[in-house]
DSSP file (Angstrom, degrees, kcal/mol; ACC not computed):
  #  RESIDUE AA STRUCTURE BP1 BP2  ACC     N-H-->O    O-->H-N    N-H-->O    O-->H-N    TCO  KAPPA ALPHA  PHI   PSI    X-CA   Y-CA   Z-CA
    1    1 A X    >         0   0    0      0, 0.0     3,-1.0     0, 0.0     0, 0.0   0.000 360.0 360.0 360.0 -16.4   -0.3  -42.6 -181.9
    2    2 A X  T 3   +     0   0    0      1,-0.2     0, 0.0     3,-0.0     0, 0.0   0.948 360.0  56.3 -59.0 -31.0   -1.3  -43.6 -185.9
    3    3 A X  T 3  S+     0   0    0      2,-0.1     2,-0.4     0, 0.0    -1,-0.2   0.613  85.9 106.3 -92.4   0.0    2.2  -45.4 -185.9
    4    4 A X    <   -     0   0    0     -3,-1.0     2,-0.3     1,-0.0     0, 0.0  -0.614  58.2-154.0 -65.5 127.9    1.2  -47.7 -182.6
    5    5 A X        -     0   0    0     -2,-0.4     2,-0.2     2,-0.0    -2,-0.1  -0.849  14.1-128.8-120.8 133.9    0.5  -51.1 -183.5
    6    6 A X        -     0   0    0     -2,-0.3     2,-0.3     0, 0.0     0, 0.0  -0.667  36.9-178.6 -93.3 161.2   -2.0  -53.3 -181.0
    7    7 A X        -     0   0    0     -2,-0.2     2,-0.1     2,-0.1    -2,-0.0  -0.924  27.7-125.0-155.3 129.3    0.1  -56.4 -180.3
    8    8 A X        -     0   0    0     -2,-0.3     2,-0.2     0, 0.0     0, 0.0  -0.186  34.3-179.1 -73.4 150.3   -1.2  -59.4 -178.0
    9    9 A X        -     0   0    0      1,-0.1    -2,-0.1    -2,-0.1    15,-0.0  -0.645  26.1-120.6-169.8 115.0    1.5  -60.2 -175.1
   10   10 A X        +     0   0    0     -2,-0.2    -1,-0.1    10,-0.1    10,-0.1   0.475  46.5 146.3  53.3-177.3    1.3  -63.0 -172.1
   11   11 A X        -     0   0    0      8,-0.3     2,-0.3     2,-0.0     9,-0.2   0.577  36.1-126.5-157.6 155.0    1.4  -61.7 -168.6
   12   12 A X  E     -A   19   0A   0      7,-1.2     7,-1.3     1,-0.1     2,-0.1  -0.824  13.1-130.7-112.4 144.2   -0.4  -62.9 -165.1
   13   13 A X  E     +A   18   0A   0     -2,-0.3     5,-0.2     5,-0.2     2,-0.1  -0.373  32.2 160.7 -89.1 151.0   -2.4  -61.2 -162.8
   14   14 A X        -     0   0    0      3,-4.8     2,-0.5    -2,-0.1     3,-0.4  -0.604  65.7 -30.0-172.5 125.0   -1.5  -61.3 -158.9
   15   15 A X  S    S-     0   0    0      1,-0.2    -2,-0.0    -2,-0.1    -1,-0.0  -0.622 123.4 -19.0  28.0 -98.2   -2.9  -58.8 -156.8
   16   16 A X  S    S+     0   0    0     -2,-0.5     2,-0.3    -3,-0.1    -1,-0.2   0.399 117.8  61.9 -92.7  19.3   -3.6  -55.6 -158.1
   17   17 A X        -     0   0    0     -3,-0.4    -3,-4.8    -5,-0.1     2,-0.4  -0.860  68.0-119.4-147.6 156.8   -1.3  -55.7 -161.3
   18   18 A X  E     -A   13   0A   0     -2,-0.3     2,-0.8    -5,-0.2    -5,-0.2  -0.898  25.7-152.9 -97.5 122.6   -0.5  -57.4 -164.9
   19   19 A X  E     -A   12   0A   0     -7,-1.3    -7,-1.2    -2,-0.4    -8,-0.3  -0.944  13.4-139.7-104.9 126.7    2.5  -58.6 -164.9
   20   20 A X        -     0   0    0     -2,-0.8   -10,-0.1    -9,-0.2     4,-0.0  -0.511   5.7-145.9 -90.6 133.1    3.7  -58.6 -168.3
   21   21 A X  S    S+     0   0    0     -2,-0.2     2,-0.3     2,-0.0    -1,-0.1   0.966  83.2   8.2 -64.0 -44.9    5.7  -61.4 -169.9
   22   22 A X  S    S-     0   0    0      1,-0.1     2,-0.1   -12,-0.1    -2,-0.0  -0.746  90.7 -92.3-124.9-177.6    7.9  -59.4 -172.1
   23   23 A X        -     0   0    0     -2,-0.3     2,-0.3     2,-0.0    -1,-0.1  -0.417  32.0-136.8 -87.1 152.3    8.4  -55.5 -172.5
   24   24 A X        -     0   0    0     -2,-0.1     2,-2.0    -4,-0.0   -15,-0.0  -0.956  20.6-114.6-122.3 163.5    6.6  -53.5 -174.6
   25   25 A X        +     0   0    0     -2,-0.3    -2,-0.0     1,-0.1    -1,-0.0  -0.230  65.5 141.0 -91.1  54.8    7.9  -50.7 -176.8
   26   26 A X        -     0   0    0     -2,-2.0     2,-0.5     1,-0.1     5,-0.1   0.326  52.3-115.8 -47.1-178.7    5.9  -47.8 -174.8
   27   27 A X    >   -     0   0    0      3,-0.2     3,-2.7     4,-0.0    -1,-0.1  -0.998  47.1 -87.3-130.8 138.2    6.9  -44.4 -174.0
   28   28 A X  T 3  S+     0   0    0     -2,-0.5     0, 0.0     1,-0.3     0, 0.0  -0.163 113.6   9.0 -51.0 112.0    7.2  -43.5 -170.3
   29   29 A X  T 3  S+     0   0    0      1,-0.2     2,-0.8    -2,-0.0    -1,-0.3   0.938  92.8 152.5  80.3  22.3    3.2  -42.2 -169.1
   30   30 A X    <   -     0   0    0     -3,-2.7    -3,-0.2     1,-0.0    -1,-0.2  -0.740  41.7-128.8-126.6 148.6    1.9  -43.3 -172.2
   31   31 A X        +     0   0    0     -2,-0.8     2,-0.3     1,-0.1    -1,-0.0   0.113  30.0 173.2 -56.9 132.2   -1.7  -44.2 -172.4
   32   32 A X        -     0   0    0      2,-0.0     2,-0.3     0, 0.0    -1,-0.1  -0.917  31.2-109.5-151.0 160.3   -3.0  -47.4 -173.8
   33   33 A X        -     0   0    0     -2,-0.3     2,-0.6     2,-0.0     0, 0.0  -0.623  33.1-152.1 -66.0 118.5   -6.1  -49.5 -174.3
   34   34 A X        -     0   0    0     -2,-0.3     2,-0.5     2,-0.0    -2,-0.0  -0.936  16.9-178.8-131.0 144.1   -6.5  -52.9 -172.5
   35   35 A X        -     0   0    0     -2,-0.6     2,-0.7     2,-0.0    -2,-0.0  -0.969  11.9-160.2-117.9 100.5   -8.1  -55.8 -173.2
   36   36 A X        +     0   0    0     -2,-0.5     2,-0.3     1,-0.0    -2,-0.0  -0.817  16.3 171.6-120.3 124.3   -7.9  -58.3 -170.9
   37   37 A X        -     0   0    0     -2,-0.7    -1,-0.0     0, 0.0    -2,-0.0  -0.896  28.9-122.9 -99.8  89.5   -8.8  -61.8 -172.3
   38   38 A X        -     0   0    0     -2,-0.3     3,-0.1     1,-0.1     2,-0.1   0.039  17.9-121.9 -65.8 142.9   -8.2  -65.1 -170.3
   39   39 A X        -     0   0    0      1,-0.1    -1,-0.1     2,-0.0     4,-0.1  -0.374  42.2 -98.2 -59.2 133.9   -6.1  -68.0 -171.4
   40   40 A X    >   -     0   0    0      1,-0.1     3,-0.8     2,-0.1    -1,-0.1  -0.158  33.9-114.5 -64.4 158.6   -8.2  -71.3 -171.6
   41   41 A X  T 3  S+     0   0    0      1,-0.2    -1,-0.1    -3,-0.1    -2,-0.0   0.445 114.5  64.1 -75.6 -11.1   -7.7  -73.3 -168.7
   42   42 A X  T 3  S+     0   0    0      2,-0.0     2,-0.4     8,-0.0    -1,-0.2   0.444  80.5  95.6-111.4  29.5   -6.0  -76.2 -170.6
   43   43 A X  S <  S-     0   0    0     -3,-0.8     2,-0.3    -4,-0.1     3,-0.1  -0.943  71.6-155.2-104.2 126.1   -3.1  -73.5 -171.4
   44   44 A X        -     0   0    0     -2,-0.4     6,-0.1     1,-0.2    -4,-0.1  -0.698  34.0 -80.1-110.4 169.5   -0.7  -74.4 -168.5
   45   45 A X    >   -     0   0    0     -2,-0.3     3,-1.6     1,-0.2     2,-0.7  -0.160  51.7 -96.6 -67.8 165.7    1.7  -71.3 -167.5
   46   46 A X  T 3  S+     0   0    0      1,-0.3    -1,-0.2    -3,-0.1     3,-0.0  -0.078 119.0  53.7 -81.5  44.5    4.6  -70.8 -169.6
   47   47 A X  T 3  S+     0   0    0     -2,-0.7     2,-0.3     0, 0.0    -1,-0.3   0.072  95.0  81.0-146.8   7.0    7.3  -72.6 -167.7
   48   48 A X  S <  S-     0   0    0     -3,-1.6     2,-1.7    -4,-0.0    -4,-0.2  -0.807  76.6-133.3-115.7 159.4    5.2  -76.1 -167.4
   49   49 A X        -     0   0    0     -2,-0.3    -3,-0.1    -3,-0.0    -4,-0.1  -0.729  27.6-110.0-106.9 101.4    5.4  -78.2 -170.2
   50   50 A X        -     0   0    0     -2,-1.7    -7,-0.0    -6,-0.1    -8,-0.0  -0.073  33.1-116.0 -46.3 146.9    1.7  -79.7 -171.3
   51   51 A X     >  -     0   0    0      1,-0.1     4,-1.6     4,-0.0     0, 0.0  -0.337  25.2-107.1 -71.4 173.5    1.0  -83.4 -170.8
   52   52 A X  H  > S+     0   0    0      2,-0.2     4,-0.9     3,-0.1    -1,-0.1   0.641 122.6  53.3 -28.7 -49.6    0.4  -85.7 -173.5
   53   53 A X  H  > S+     0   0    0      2,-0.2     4,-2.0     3,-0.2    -1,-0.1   0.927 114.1  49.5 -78.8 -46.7   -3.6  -86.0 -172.8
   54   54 A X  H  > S+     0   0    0      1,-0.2     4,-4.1     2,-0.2     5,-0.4   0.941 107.4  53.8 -61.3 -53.1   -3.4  -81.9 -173.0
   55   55 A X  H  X S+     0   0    0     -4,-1.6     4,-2.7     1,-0.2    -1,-0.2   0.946 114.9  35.8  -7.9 -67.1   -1.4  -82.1 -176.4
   56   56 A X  H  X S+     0   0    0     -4,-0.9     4,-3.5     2,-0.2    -1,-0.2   0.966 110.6  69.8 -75.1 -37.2   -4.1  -84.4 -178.4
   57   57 A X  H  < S+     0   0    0     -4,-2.0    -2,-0.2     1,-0.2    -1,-0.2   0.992 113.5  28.4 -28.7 -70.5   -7.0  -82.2 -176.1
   58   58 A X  H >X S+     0   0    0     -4,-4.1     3,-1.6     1,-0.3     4,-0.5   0.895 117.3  63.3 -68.2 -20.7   -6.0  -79.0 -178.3
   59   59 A X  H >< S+     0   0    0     -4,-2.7     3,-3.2    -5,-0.4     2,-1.7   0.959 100.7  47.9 -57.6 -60.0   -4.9  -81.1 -181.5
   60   60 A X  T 3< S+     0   0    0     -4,-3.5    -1,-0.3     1,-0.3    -2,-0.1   0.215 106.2  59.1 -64.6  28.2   -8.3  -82.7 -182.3
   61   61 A X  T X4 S+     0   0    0     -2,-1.7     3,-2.0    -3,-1.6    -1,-0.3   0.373  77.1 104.8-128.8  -6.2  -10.0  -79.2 -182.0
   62   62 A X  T << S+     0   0    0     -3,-3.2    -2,-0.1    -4,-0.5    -3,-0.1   0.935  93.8  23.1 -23.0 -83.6   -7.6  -78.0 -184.8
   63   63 A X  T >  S+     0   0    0     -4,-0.1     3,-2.8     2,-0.1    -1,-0.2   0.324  89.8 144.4 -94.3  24.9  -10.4  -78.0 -187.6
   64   64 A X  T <  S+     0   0    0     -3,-2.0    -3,-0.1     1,-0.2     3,-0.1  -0.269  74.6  22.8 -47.9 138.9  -13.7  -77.6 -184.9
   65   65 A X  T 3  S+     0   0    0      0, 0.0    -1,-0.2     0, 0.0    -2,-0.1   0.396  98.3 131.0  94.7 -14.4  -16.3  -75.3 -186.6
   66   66 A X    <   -     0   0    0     -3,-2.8     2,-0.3     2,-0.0     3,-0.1   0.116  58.8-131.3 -54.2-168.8  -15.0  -76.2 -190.2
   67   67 A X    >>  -     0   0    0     -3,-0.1     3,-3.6     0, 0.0     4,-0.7  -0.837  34.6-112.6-111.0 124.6  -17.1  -77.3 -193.1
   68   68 A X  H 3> S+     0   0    0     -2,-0.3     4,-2.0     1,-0.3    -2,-0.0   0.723 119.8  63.8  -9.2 -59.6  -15.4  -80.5 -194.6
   69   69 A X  H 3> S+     0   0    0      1,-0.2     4,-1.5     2,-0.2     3,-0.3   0.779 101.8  51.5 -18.2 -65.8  -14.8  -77.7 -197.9
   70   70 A X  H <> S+     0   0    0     -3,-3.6     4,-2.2     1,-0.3    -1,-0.2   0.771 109.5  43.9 -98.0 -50.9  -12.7  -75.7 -195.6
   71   71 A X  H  X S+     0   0    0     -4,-0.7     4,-0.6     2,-0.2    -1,-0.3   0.547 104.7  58.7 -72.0  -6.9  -10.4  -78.4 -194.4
   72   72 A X  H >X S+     0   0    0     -4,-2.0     4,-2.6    -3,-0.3     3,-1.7   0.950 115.5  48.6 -63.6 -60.6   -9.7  -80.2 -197.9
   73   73 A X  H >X S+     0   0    0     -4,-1.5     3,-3.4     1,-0.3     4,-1.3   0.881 112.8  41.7 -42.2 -71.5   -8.4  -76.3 -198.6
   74   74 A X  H 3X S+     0   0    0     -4,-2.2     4,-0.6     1,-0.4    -1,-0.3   0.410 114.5  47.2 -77.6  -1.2   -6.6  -76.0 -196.0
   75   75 A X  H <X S+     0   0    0     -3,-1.7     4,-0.9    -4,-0.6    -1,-0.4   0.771 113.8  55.8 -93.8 -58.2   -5.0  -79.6 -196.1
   76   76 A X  H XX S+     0   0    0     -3,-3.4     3,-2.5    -4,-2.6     4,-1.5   0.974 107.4  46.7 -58.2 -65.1   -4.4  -78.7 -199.9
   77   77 A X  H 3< S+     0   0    0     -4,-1.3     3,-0.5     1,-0.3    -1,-0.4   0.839 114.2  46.7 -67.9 -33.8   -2.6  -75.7 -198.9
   78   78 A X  H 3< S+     0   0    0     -4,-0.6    -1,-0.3    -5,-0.3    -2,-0.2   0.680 111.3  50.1 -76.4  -9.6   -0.4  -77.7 -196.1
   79   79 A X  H << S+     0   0    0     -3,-2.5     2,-1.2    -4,-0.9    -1,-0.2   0.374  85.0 104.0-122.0   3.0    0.6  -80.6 -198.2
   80   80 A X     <  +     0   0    0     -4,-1.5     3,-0.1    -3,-0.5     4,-0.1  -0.556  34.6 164.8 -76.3 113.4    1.9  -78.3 -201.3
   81   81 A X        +     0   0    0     -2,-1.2     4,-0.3     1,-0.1    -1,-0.1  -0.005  42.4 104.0-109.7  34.2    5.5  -78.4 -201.1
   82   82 A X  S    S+     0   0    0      1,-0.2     3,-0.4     2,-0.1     4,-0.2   0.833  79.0  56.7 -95.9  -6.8    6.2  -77.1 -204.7
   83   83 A X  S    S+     0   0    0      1,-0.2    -1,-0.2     2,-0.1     3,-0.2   0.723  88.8  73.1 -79.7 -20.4    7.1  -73.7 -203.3
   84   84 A X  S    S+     0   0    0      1,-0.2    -1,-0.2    -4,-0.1    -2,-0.1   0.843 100.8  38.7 -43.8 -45.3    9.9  -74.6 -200.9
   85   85 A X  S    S+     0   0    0     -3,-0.4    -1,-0.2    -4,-0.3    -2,-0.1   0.359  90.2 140.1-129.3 -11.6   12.8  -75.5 -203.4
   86   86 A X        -     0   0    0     -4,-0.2    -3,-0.1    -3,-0.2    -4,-0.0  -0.177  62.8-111.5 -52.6 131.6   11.7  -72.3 -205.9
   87   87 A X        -     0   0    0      1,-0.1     2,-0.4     2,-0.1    -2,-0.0  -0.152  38.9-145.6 -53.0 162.3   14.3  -70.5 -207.2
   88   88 A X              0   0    0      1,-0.1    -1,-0.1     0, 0.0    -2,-0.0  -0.927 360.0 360.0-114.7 158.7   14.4  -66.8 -205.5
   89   89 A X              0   0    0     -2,-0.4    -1,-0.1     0, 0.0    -2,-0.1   0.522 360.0 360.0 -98.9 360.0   15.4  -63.4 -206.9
């Protein structure tokens, strides 16, 4: 079990079971943790496309909780392009 890795995965409940969006790489019978966290209500299921209104909802919440400080970094760090075109070894 050290070489199990916890990994987040999708899946909706409907009656007594999770149904999981994709597989996970278990062993048959073996015993796991769960932690079941709901998806915000302005997360539409994965086969609908969000509206527009929802779109701009989650955008402007991007840097909620920030200190000004925190979003100059992180602004710094998105608008540096000098690492793109660097040569590699």
């Amino acid at each position: 079990m050290a070489d199990l890795v916890s990994r987040t995965v999708e899946a909706t409940y409907e009656g007594d079971v999770l149904r999981l969006h994709q597989p996970l790489p278990l062993s048959e019978q073996q015993r796991v943790w769960v932690i079941v966290v709901p998806m915000p209500e302005l997360t539409p299921p994965a086969r609908e496309t969000p509206s527009p209104d929802e779109i701009l909802h989650l955008a402007a919440q991007v840097y909620e909780g920030l200190s000004p400080d925190e979003v100059d970094e992180i602004e710094r760090l998105a608008l540096n392009r000098s690492h793109f075109f660097s040569e590699r070894g």
